[in-house]
C-alpha positions as CSV (number, residue, x, y, z in Angstrom):
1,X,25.7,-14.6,-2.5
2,X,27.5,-15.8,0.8
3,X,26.1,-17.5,3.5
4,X,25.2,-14.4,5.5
5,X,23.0,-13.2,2.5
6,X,21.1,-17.0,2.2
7,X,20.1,-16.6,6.1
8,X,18.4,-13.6,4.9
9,X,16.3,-15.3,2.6
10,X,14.0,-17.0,4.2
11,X,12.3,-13.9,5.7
12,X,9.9,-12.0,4.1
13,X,8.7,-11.7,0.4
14,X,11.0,-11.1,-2.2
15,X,10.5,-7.5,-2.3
16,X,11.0,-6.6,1.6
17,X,14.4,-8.8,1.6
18,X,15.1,-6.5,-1.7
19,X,14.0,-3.7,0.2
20,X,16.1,-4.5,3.4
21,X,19.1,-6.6,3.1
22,X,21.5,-3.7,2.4
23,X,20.0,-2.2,5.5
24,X,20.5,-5.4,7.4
25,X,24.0,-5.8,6.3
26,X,24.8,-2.0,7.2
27,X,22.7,-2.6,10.7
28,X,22.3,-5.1,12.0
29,X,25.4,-7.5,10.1
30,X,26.8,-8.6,13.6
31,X,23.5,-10.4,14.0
32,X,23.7,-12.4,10.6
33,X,22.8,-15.3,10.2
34,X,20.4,-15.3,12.9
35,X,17.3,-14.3,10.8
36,X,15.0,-13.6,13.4
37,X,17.7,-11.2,15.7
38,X,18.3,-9.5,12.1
39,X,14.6,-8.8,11.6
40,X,14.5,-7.7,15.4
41,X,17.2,-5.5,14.8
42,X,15.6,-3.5,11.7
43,X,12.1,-3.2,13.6
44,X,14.5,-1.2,16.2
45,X,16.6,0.7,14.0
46,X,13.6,3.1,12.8
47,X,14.7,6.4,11.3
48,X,18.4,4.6,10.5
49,X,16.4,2.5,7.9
50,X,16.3,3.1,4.2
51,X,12.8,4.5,2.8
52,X,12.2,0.9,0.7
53,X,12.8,-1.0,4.0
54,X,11.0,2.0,6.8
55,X,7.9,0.8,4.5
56,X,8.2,-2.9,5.1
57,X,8.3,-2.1,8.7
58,X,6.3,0.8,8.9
59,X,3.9,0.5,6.3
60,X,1.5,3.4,5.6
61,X,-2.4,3.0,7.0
62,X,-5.0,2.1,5.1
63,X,-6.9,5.1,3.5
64,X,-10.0,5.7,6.1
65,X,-13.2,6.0,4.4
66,X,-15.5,8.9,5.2
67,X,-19.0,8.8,5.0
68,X,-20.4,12.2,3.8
69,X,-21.2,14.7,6.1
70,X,-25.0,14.6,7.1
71,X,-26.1,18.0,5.5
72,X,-29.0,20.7,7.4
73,X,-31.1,20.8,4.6
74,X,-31.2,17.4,3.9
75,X,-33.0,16.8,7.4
76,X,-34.6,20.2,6.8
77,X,-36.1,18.8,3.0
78,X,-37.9,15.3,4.5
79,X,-41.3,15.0,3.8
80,X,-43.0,15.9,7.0
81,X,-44.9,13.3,9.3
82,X,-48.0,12.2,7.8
83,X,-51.5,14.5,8.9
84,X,-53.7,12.9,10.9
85,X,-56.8,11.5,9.5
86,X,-59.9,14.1,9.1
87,X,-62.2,14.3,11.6
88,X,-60.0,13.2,14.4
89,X,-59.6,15.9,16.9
90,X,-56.6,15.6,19.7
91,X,-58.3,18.5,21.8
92,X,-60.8,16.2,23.5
């Protein structure tokens, strides 16, 4: 590899420079070696990057967890407050 491809290395994991140094040399190459104005340079060339690298610098959300929906007739099915005790009247 040349020089230009070893300033490239010491960003990222293995996969995201797999993922991105074709798209940094077809990019942003006037900004090699200077690693950090490459990576700035990708981060601004959205829809120009390649899927593999979009994902490194757009990766997916996290899946939101749902809770269940709170169903009617599961508030409708509680057991009902308990009875009063016998003998006491609230009608005094």
């Amino acid at each position: 590899m040349s020089v230009q491809a070893s300033a490239l290395a010491g960003q990222g994991t293995e996969q995201q420079r797999e993922a991105c140094t074709p798209d940094a040399f077809r990019l942003c190459g006037q900004f090699i070696p200077d690693a950090d104005k490459v990576e700035a340079c990708l981060r601004n060339a959205g829809p120009k990057l390649s899927p593999p690298c979009r994902v490194v610098f757009n990766p997916p959300p996290p899946p939101v967890t749902q809770t269940p929906p709170v169903r009617e007739h599961a508030l409708r099915d509680r057991a009902p407050p308990p009875s009063p005790p016998e003998g006491h009247d609230d009608d005094d």
